[in-house]
KEDO-919466 format. One record per residue (C-alpha): residue in one letter; x, y, z. Coordinates in steps of 0.1 Angstrom, whole numbers, padded with zeros to 4 digits, always signed. Each point is the difference from the previous one (the first is absolute). Example, Ala and Ser with C-alpha at 12.3 -4.5 7.8 and 13.67 -1.06 7.14 Angstrom:
2
A+0123-0045+0078;S+0014+0034-0007;
END
This chain:
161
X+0218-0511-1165;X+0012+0031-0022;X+0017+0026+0009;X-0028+0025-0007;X-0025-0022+0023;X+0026-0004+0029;X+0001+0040-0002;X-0036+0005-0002;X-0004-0020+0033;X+0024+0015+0014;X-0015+0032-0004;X-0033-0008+0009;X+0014-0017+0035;X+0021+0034+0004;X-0031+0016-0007;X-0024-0017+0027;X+0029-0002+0026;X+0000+0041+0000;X-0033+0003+0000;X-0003-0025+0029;X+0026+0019+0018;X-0013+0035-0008;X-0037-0013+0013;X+0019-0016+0035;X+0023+0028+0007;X-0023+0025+0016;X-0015-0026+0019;X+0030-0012+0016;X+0012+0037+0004;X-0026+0006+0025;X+0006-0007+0038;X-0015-0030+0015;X-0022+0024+0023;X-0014+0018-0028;X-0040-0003+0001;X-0026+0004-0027;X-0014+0035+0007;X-0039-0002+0014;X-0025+0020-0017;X-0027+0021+0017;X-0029+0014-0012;X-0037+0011+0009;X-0033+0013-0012;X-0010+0038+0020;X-0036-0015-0004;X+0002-0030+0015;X-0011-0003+0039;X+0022-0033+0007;X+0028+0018-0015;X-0005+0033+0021;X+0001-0021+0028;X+0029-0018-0008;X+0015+0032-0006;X-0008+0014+0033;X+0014-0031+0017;X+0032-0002-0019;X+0007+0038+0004;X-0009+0001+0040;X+0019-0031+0007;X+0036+0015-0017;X-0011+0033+0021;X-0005-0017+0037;X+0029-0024-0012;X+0021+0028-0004;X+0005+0007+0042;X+0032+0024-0009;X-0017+0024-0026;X-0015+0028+0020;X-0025+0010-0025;X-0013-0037+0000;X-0026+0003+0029;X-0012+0034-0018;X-0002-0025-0034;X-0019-0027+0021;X-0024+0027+0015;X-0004+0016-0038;X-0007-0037-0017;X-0029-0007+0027;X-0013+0039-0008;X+0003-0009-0039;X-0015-0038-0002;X-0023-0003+0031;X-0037+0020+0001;X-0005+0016+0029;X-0021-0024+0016;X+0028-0028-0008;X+0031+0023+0017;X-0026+0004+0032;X-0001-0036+0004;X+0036-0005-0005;X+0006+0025+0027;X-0022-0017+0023;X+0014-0031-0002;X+0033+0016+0004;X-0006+0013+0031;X-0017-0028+0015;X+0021-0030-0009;X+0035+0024-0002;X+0010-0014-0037;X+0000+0012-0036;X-0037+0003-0010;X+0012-0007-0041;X+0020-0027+0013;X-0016-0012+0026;X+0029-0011+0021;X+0028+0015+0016;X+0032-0009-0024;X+0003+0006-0038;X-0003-0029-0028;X+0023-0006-0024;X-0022-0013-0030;X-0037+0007-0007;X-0020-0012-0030;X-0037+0016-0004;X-0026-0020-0019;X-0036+0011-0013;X-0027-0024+0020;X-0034+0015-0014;X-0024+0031-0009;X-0032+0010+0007;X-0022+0031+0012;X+0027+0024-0012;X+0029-0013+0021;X+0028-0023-0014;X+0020-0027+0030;X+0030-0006-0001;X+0022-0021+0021;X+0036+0007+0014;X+0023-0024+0013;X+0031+0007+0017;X+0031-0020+0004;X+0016+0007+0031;X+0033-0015-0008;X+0017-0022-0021;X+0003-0042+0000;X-0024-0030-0007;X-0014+0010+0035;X-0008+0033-0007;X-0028+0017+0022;X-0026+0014-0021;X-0028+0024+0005;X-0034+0013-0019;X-0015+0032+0002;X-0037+0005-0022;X-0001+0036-0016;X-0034+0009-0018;X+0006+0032-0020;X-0021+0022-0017;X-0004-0006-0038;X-0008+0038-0009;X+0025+0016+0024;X+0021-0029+0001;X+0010+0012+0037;X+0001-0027+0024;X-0033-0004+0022;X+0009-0028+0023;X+0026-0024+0010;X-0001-0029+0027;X+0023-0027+0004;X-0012-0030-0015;X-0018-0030+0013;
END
């Protein structure tokens, strides 16, 4: 082999070896515990995603026992997403069964997901489940929330069957 190819492949390893390393290096620069950053979005318009909203948002405020403005944020959600009729109810139930009318139990979850179950007659279901803690045994719950599609406030909500 020549001394001009011998150089030329030389250069062209050098040259792949630094790209290589340049293309590793910030990877292996980051800590082991460094995650991929979640995105969140939503859509103001849509009813599954105003109740989703709601959930997500009273949840971190009734999680939140040491923030004193949290049970005035709780109280402000239910004023903001529920109709009338739907915060009566709540109430209700509150009083007679002595647990979180949203929630429908007595503790906090720590995970919900909300998913869109049907339409009809103006109203839009949607169903909640709650994760109550964490393992391959964890206890979950359903609540059914029907929610007006021109308002978009919530109009019911039941625990599931």
């Amino acid at each position: 082999m020549s001394v001009r190819s011998r150089t030329t492949l030389f250069t062209a390893l050098a040259l792949a070896a630094g790209l290589s390393l340049a293309a590793v290096t910030p990877a292996l620069a980051r800590p082991a515990t460094a995650r991929t950053t979640a995105v969140a979005q939503g859509d103001a318009r849509n009813a599954t995603q105003h109740v989703a909203d709601f959930y997500g948002a009273y949840i971190d405020a009734v999680w939140a026992t040491d923030d004193k403005a949290a049970g005035a944020d709780a109280k402000a959600l239910r004023a903001f997403y529920l109709s009338a009729a739907a915060q009566k109810k709540v109430a209700a139930y509150e009083t007679k069964e002595h647990a979180d009318g949203i929630l429908f139990a007595q503790n906090v979850p720590v995970r919900w997901q909300v998913a869109y179950t049907g339409s009809g007659a103006g109203h839009a279901t949607s169903q909640v489940t709650l994760t109550w803690s964490d393992g391959p045994h964890a206890e979950v719950t359903r609540i059914d929330v029907q929610s007006d599609l021109h308002t978009l406030k919530i109009t019911d909500l039941k625990p599931a069957d």
